[in-house]
C-alpha positions as CSV (number, residue, x, y, z in Angstrom):
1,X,-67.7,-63.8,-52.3
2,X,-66.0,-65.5,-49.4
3,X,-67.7,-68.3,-47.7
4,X,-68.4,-66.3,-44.3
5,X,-70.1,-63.7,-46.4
6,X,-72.1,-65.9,-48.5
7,X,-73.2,-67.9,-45.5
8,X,-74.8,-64.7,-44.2
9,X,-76.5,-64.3,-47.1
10,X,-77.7,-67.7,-47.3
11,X,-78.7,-67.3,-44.0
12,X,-81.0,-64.3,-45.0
13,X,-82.1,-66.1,-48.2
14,X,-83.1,-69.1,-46.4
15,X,-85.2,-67.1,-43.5
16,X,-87.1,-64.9,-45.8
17,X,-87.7,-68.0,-47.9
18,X,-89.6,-69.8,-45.0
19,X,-91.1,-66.4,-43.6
20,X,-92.6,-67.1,-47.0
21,X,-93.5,-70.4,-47.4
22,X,-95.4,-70.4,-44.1
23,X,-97.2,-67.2,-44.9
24,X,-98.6,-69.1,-47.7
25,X,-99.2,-72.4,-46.0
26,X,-101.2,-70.5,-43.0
27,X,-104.6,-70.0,-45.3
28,X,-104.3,-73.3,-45.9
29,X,-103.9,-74.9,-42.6
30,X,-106.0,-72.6,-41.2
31,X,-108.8,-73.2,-43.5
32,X,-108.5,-76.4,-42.7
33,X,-108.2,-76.3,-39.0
34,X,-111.4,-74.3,-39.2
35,X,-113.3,-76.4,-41.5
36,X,-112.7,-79.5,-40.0
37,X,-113.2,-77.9,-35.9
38,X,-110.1,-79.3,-34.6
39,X,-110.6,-76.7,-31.5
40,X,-108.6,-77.0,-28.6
41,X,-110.7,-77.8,-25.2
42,X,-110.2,-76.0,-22.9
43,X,-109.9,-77.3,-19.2
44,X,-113.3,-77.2,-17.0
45,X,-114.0,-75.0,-14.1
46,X,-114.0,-77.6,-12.0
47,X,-110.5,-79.0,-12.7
48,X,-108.8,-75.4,-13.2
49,X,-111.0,-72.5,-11.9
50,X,-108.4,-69.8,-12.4
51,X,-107.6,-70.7,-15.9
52,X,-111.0,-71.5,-17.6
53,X,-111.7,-67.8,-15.8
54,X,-109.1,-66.5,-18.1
55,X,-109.5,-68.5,-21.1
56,X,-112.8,-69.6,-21.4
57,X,-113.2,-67.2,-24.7
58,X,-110.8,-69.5,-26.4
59,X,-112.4,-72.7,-26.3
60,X,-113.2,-74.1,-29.5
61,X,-109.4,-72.3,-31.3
62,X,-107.8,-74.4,-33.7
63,X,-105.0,-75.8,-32.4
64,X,-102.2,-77.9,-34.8
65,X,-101.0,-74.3,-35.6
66,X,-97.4,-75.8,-35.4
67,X,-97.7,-77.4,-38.1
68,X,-96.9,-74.9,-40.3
69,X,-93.6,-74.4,-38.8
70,X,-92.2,-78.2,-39.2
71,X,-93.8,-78.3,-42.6
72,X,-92.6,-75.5,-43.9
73,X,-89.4,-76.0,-43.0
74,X,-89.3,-79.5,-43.8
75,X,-90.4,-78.1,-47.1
76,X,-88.2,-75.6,-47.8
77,X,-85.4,-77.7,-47.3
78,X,-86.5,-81.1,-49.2
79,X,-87.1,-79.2,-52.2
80,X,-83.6,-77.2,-52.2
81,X,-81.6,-80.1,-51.1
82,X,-83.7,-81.8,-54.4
83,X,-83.7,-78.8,-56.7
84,X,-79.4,-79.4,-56.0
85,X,-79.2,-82.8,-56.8
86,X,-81.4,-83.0,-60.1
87,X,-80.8,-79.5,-61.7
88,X,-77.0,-79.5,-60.3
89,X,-77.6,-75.6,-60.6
90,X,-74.6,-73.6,-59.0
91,X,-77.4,-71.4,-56.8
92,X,-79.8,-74.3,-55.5
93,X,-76.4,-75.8,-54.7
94,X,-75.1,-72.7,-52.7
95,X,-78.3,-73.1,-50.6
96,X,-78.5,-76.5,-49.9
97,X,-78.3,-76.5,-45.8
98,X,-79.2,-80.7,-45.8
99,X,-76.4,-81.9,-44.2
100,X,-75.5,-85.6,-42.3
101,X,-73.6,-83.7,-39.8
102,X,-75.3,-81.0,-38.6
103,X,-79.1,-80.9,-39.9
104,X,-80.0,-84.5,-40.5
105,X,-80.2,-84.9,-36.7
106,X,-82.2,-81.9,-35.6
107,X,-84.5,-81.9,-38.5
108,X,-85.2,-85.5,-37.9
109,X,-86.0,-84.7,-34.0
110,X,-88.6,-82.2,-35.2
111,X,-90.1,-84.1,-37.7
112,X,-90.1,-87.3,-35.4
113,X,-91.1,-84.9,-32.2
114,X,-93.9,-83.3,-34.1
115,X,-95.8,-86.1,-35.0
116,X,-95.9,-87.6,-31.9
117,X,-97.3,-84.1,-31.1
118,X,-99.7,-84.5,-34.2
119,X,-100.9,-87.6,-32.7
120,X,-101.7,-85.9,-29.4
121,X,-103.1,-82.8,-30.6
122,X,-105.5,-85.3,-32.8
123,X,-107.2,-87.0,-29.8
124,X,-107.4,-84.2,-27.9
125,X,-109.6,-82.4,-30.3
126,X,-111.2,-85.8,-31.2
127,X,-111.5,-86.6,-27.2
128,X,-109.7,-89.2,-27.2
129,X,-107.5,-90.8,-24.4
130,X,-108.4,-90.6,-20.8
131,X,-111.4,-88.0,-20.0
132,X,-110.7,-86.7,-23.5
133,X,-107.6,-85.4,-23.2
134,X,-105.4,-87.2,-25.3
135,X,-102.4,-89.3,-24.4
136,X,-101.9,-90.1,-21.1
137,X,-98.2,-87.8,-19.7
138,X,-96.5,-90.8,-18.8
139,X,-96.9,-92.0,-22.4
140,X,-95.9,-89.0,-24.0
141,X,-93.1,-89.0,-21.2
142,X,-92.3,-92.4,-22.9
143,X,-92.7,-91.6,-26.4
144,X,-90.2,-88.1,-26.4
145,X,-88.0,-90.4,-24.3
146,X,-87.5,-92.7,-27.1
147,X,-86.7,-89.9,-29.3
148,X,-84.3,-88.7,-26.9
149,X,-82.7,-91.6,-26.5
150,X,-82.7,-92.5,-29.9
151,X,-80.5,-88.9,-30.6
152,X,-78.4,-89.6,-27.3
153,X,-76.9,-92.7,-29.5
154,X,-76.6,-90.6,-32.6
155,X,-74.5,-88.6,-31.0
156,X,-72.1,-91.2,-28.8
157,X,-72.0,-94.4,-31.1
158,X,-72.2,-92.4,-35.1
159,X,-70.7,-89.2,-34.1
160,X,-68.5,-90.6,-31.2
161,X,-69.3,-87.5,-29.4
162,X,-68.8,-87.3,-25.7
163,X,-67.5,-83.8,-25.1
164,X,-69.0,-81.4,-22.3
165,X,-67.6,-77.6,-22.6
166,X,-68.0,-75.8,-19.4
167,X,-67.9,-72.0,-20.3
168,X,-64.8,-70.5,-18.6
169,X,-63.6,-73.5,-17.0
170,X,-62.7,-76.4,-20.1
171,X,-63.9,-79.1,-21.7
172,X,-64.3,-82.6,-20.6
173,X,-64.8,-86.5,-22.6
174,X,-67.5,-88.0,-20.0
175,X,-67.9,-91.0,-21.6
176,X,-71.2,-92.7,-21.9
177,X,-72.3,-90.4,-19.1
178,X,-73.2,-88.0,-22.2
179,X,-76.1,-90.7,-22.9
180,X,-78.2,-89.7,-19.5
181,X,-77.1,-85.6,-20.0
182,X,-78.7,-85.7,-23.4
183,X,-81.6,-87.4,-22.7
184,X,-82.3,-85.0,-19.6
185,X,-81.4,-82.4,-22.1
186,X,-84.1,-83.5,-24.4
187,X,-86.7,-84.4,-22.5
188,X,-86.6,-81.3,-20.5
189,X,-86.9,-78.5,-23.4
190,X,-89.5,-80.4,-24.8
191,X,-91.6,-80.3,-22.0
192,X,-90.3,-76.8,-20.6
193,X,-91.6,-75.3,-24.1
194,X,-95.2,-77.2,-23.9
195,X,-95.3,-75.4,-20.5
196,X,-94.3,-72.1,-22.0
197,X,-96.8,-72.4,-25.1
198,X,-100.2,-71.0,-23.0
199,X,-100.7,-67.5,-23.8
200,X,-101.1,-66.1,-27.5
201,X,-97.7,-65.5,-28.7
202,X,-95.6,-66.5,-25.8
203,X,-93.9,-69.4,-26.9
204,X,-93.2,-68.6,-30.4
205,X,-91.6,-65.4,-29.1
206,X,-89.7,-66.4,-26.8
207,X,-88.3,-69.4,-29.3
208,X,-87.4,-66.7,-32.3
209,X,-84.7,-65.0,-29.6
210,X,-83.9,-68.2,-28.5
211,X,-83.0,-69.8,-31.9
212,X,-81.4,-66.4,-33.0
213,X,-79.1,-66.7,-29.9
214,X,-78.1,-70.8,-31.1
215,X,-77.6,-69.9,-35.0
216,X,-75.9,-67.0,-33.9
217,X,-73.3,-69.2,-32.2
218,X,-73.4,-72.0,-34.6
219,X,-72.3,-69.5,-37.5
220,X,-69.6,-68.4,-35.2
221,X,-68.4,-72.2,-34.9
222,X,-68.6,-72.5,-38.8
223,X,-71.4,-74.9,-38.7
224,X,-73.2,-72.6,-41.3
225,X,-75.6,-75.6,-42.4
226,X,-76.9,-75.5,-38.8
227,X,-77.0,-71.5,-38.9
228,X,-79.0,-72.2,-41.6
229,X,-80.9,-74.3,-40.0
230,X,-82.3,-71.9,-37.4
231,X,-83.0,-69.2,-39.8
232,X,-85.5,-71.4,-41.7
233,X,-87.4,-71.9,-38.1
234,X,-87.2,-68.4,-37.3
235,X,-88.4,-67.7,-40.3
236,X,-91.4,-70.1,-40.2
237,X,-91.8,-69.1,-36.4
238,X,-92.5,-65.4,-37.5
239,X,-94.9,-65.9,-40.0
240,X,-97.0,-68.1,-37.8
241,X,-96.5,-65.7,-34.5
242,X,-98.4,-62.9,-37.0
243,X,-101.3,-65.1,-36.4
244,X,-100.5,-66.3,-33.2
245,X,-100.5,-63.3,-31.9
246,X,-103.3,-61.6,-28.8
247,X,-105.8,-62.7,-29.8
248,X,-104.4,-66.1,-31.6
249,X,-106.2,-67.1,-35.0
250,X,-104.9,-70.5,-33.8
251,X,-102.5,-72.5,-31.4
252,X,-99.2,-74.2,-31.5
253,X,-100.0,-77.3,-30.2
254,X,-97.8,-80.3,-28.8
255,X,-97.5,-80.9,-32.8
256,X,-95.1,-77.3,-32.9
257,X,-94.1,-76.7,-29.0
258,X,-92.8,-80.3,-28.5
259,X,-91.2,-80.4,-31.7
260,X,-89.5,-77.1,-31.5
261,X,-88.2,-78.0,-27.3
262,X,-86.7,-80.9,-29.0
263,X,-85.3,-79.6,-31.8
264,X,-83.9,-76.5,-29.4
265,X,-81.9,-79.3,-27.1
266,X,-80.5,-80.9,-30.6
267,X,-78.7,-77.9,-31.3
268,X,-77.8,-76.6,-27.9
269,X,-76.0,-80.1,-27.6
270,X,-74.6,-79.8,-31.1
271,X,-73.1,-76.8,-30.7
272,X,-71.9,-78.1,-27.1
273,X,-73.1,-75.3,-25.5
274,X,-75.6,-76.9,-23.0
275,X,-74.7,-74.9,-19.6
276,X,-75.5,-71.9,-22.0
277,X,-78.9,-73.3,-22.7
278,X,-80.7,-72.7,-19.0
279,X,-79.4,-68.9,-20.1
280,X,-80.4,-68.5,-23.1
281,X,-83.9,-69.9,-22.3
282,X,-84.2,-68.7,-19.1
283,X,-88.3,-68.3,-19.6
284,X,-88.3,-71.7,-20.6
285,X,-86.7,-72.9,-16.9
286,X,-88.7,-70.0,-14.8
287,X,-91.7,-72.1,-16.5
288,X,-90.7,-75.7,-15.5
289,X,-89.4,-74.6,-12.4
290,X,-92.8,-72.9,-11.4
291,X,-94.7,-75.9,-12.3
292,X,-92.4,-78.7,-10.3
293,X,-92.6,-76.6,-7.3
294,X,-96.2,-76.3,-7.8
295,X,-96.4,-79.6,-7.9
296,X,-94.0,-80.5,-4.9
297,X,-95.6,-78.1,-2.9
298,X,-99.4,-79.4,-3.3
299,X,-97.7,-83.2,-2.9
300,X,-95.4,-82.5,0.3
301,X,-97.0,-79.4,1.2
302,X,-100.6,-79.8,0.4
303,X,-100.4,-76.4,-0.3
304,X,-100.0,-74.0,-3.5
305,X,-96.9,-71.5,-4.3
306,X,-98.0,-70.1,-6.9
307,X,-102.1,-68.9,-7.9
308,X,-101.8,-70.9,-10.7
309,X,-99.3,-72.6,-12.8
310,X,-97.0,-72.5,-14.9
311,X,-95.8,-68.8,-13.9
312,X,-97.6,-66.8,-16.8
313,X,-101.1,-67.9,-15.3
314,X,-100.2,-66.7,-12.1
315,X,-99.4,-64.0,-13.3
316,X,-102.8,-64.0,-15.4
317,X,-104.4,-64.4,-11.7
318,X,-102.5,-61.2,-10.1
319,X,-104.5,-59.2,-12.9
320,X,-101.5,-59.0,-15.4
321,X,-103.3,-58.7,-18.8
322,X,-102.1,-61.1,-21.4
323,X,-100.4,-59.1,-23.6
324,X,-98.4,-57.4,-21.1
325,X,-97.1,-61.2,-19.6
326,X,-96.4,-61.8,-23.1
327,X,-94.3,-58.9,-23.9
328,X,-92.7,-59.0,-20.9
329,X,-91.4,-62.1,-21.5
330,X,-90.1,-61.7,-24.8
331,X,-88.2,-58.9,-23.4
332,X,-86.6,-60.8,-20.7
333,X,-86.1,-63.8,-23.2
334,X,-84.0,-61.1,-25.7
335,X,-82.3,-59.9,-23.0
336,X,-80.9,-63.5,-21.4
337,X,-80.6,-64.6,-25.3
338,X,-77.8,-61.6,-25.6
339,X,-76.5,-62.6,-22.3
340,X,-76.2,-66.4,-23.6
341,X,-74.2,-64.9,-27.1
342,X,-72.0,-62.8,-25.2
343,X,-71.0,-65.2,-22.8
344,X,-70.1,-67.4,-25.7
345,X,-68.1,-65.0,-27.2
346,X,-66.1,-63.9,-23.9
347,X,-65.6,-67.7,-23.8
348,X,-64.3,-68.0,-26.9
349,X,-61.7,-65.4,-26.7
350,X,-60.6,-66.3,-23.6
């Protein structure tokens, strides 16, 4: 079997084995999200009229549901890479996708991003932090930005990467002007997916065609460790949207959607396809964009765009039912996804 072949396989292999693990993982996290009440709360009338209106039902949900998808992929992959080294057995060997070049860096951004989440997540339930609400933005601004930062010299100083491909147009070394780029980069899909992860299903929906669209192109550069990679999350992101689903068992929390908006910008940047990424995750940027005008507008404006944001709850406020924003969005996400690939492609050949 040739090595593009067996690639796909693994590929397959590695995606059903985290569909999997995190199906059997769920009982237990959920059992224990129940058991111990870590319910997310949910903001006050007062503060957010619109959306306690909608979501006052869901007050008291577990949140911390991400967990299962950074476990189970950190899982899945410790105990191959392991099972390789100790047994030296030809098939854990095959499947080994722990590599220094291209997963050491975006597994250790999730792992690294999701605790910071965990940490949040924790005093919000435990109403902690200022009014209860956990950490303060500007410190979870500060804490991501570390992260960021810390990846941004990973990738100048120990890969000595400072290469910018502009689809259709070339490629350009910017120096250490790639520092600032990938720490906007970062930053901003971490955030962008927190913003996106507010209806049942929305987020993790929209990141399965997302990450399809990235290991997609990183099998077509070869990087078939990184391909790999985002199988395992798609996997794990499956299983836990069967529960996440209208109406959610649990939630995500900053402990998955931080995690995973990091781990998205990793690999966009590793695969030097950043001016594909606003594409790809166009529902990702229609979200942040609906929020910072929101937020420009009440500031400069003293007056609202938008009924509520980010977009999905305005939405919510036209009368849109849940499921149908949620649905809707996947679709538009699959479709832009597509477009993302097949610009890459067109690119490629040209």
């Amino acid at each position: 079997m040739d090595i593009i072949t067996w690639s796909a396989v693994k590929i397959f292999v590695i995606t059903a084995l985290a569909f999997s693990g995190a199906g059997i993982l769920t009982p237990l996290v959920t059992h224990f999200l129940y058991k111990y009440k870590l319910g997310k709360a949910i903001r006050s009338a007062d503060s957010a009229p619109i959306y306690y209106e909608h979501h006052k039902q869901k007050s008291g949900t577990p949140t911390m549901g991400g967990i299962i998808i950074w476990a189970s992929v950190l899982i899945l992959i410790l105990v191959i890479y392991y099972l390789a080294l100790l047994t030296k057995f030809d098939l854990f060997i095959d499947l080994n996708f722990f590599s220094r070049a291209q997963t050491l860096l975006p597994l250790g951004a999730l792992i690294a991003a999701a605790l910071v989440g965990l940490v949040d997540d924790i005093f919000n339930v435990r109403k902690i932090g200022p009014n209860g609400g956990g950490l303060r933005v500007r410190h979870k601004l500060m804490l991501y930005s570390a992260i960021a930062l810390i990846g941004a010299w990973w990738f100048y100083f120990k890969l000595d990467w400072d290469l910018l491909h502009v689809p259709f147009v070339g490629s350009w070394q910017i120096g250490w002007w790639y520092i600032p780029i990938f720490f906007f980069i970062i930053v901003a899909t971490s955030f962008s997916v927190n913003e996106t992860d507010g209806l049942d299903g929305l987020a993790a929906g929209v990141l399965v065609t997302n990450f399809l669209a990235f290991g997609a192109i990183a099998f077509m550069q070869g990087k078939y460790d990184l391909a790999t990679f985002c199988g395992a999350i798609i996997g794990a992101l499956l299983a836990f949207l069967w529960f996440n689903i209208p109406p959610a068992r649990f939630f995500m929390g900053d402990t998955g959607s931080m995690a995973l908006g990091v781990t998205l910008g990793v690999i966009a940047m590793l695969t030097n396809t950043l001016f594909l990424l606003p594409i790809i995750s166009i529902v990702l940027v229609i979200e942040s964009l609906s929020v910072i005008i929101q937020v420009l507008s009440k500031k400069l404006r003293h007056r609202k765009v938008f009924l509520s944001a980010p977009w999905h709850h305005h939405l919510e406020a036209k009368g849109w039912t849940e499921a149908k924003i949620v649905m809707r969005l996947w679709v538009i996400s699959s479709v832009f996804s597509l477009i993302g690939f097949i610009i890459y492609i067109l690119d490629k050949n040209v």
